[in-house]
N, C-alpha and C positions, 0 to 999 in steps of 0.2 A: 573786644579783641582777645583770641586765646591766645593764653602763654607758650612763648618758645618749646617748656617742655610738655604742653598739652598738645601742640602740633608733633611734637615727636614721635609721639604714643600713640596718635591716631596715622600718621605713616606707617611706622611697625605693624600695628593690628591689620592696616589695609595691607601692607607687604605679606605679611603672615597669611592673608585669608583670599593672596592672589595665588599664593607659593602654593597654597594646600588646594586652592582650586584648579592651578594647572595639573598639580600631582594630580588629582582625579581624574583630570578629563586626560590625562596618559598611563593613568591604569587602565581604564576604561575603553581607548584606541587600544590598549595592548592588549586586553581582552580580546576585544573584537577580530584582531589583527589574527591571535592563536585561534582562535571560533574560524576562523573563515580557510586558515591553514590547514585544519583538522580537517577540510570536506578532503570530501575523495573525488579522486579525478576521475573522469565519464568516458573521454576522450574515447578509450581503447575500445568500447563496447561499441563503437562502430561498424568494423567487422569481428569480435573475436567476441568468441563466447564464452562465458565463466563456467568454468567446472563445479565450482563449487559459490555456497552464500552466505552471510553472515546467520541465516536460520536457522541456516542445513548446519554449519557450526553452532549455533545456540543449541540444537536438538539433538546434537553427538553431546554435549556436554552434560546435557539435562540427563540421558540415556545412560552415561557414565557414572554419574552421580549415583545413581537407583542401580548402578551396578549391572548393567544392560549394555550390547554392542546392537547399534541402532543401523539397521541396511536400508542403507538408500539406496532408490530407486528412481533417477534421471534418465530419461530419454530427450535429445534434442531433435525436434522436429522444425522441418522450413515451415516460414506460416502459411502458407502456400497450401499446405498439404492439413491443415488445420481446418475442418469445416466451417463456413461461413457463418450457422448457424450457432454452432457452439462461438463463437467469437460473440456475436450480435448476443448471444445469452449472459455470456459475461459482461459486457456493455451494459445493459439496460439494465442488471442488477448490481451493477459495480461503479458504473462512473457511465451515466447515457449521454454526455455531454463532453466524453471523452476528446471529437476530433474537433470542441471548440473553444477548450479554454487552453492557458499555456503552462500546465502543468498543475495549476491550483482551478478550481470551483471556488469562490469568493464565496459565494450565495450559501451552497452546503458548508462551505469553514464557519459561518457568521451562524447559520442554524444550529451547527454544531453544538458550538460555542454556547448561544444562548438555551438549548435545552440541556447542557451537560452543568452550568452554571445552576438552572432549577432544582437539578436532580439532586446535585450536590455529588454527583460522580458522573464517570465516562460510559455515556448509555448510547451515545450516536457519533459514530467516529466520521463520518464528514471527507474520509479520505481518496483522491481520486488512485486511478491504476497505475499513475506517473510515481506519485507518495506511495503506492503502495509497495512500487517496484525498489524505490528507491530504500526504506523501509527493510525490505525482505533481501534484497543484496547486501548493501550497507552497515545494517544498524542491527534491528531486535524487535519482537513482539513484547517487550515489557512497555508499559504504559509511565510517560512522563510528558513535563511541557517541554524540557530540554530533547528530547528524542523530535518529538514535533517542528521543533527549531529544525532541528538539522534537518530533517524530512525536507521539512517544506524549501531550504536553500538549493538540496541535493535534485529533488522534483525538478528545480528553475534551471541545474543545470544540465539536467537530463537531456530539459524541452530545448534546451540551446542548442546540443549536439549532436541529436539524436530526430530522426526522421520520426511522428505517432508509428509507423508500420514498425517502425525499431523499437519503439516504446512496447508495443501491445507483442509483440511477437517476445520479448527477453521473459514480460510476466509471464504469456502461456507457459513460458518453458520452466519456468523455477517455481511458480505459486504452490503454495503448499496444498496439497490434499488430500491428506492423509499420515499416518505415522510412517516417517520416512517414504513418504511418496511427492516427490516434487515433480510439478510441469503436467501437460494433459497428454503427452505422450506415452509416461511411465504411466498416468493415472489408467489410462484408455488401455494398457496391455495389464496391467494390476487387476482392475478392477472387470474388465469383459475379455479380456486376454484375445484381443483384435490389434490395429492398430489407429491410431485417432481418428485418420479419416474416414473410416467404415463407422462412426459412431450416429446412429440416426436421434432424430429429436430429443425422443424421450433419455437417452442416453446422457446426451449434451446438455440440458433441464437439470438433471440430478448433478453433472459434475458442476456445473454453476451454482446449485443450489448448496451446494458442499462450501464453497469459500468462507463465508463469514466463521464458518465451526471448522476446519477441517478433522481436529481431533475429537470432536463428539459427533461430529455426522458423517454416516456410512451411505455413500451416494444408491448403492445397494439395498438398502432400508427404509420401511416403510414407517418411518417417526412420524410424529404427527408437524415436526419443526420440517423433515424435508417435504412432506408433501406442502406445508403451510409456502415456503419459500417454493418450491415447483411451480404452484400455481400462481404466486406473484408474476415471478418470471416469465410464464403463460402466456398471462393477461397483458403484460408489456410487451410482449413480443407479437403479439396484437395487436394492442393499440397504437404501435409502432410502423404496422402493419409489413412486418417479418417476417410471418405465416401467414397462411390462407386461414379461413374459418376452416377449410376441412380438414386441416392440419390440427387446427386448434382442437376441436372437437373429439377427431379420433384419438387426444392425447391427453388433455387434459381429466380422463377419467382414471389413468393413473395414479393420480393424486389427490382421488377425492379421497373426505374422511370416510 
């Protein structure tokens, strides 16, 4: 039988290590509590559209920095007025699973995940157009797991409030493509100085083919990375059966080597 003051001792200790274990698990709520305060609310993007985006400010700043005034270039177009074809381009090379997940790709997060794991850096980013919108409004193009956090909450509440046509029509209009050229509106009078809906295939190919780089790829140019990406997107819109073969054919030589 233990002694009176050995039962003491092991009171206190167990009192002591309930005390510091509640303390944790209410750091921990209160962590969670300020993380989930911090999102941003979606609500408005309903009907009203953003003037501006967390990017478009990343990219005034970075232009500052280096001593530079950065001119953007926003046009907001109805999606209406956005050709089918450039939509289905960005689709198939951006997220082709767009109108059936709810906000996340599981399947691409977990590939993600596992080849960026091998690399030993971030070589496949995994993110749909929901993440990406949320990303490019919201957050920043710097690379962390805490940016992905939020990403991925923000996405969830996107998918809540927001219709996929609301979804896919906010990124047309803000995605970057180009220095100080956001949305496919400014891109499409920037870049062929028309306006987006006059934009034919090979047009809509090259401005899709531009996302992943906006700043090193000139949808105008014959690199070997935008033809390489042209003819992905091609070939998916193909096999997707998007265009006709004769679609395909008379365009696809654009983009050979």
């Amino acid at each position: 039988m233990k002694k009176p003051e050995t039962l003491s001792k092991t009171r206190r200790i167990k009192r002591i290590l309930l005390i510091a274990f509640l303390l944790l698990v209410t750091f921990y709520a209160a962590l969670i509590a300020v993380f989930f305060l911090s999102l941003p609310r979606v609500e408005y993007l309903i009907d009203e559209n953003p003037t501006t985006t967390a990017v478009i400010k990343q990219r005034k700043k970075e232009a500052q920095q280096m001593g530079e005034n950065l001119e953007v270039r926003m046009e907001w177009v109805d999606f209406s007025e956005i050709p089918k074809i450039l939509k289905e381009a960005v689709r198939v090379s951006e997220d082709v699973a767009f109108y059936d997940h709810e906000g996340i790709d599981y399947f691409e997060l977990k590939e993600s995940l596992k080849r960026n794991l091998e690399e030993g850096k971030t070589v496949r980013g995994g993110s749909t157009i929901t993440q990406q919108l949320a990303k490019n409004l919201f957050l920043s193009t710097k690379k962390s797991y805490f940016r992905k956090l939020k990403e991925f909450f923000i996405a969830k509440r996107l998918e809540k409030h927001l219709s996929k046509e609301r979804i896919f029509s906010l990124y047309l209009n803000i995605i970057e493509l180009g220095k100080g050229v956001f949305g496919v509106g400014a891109a499409a009078k920037y870049y062929y100085d028309w306006p987006v809906s006059f934009l034919n295939l090979e047009e809509c190919v090259r401005l899709a083919a531009v996302l992943p780089q906006p700043l090193e790829t000139n949808p105008l140019s014959d690199s070997d990375y935008l033809k390489w990406r042209g003819r992905l997107i091609l070939d998916r819109l193909k096999f997707y059966d998007l265009i006709t073969n004769e679609q395909y054919e008379l365009t696809i030589g654009k983009f050979q080597e």
